[in-house]
C-alpha positions in Angstrom: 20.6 -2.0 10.6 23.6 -0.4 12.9 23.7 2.7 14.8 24.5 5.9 12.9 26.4 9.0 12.6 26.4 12.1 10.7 25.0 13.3 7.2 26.6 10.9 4.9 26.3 7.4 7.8 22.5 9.0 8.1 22.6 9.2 4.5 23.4 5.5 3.8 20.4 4.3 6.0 18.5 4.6 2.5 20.7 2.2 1.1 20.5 -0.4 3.3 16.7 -0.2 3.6 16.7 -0.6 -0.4 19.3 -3.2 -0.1 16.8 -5.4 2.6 13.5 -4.4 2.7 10.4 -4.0 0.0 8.7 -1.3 1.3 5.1 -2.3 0.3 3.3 1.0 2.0 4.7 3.1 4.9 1.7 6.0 6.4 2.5 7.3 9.4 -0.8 8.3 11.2 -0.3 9.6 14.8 2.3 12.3 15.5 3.1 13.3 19.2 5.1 16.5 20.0 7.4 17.2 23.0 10.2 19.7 24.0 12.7 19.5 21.6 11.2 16.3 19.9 8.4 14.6 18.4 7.4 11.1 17.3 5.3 9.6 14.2 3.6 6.2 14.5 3.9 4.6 11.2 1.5 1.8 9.6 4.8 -0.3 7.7 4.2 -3.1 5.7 7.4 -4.4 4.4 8.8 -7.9 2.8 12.0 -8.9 3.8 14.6 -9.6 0.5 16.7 -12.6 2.4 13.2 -14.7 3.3 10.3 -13.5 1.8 8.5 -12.9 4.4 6.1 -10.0 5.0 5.7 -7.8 8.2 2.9 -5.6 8.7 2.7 -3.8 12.0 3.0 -0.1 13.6 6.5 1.2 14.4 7.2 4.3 15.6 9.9 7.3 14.4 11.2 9.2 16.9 13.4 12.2 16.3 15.2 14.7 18.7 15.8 18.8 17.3 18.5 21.2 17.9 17.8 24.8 18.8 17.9 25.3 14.5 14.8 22.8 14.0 17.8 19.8 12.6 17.4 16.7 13.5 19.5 15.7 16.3 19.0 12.0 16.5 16.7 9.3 15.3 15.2 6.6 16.7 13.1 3.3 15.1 11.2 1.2 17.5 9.4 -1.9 16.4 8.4 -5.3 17.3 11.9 -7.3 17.4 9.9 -10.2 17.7 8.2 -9.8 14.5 11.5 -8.6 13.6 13.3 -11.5 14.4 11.0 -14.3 13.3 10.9 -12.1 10.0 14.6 -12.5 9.3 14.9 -16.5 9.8 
């Protein structure tokens, strides 16, 4: 996963998910509002393609709006220790 920008770079975040992750089951059960933003906090359960190994654990989406209700930016924050000893 990289840092992202625009439609089509936002676009191929769905490809690389495909490309490295099974997605087992992904609920998102808590959302949080703020000016101009709002966050989900999402139950993910995923095996990694490269090891094998599976992750289950709560990350959390966060997403900024324009004035015109788009999404400005998004943001993914997880475990990266989970992360990491999921990947080796």
């Amino acid at each position: 996963m990289r840092p992202r920008s625009g439609r089509e770079a936002a676009a191929g975040l769905f490809g690389d998910i495909q490309a490295d992750f099974e997605v087992n089951s992904l609920n998102p059960h808590t959302f949080l509002e703020g000016d101009g933003c709002g966050a989900a906090v999402v139950d993910v359960d995923i095996t990694i393609n490269s090891t094998g190994k599976r992750v289950h654990d709560d990350v959390v989406h966060f997403f900024e709006f324009g004035p015109d209700g788009k999404v400005t930016s998004f943001r993914n924050f997880l475990d990266t220790a989970k992360a990491i000893e999921a990947h080796s």
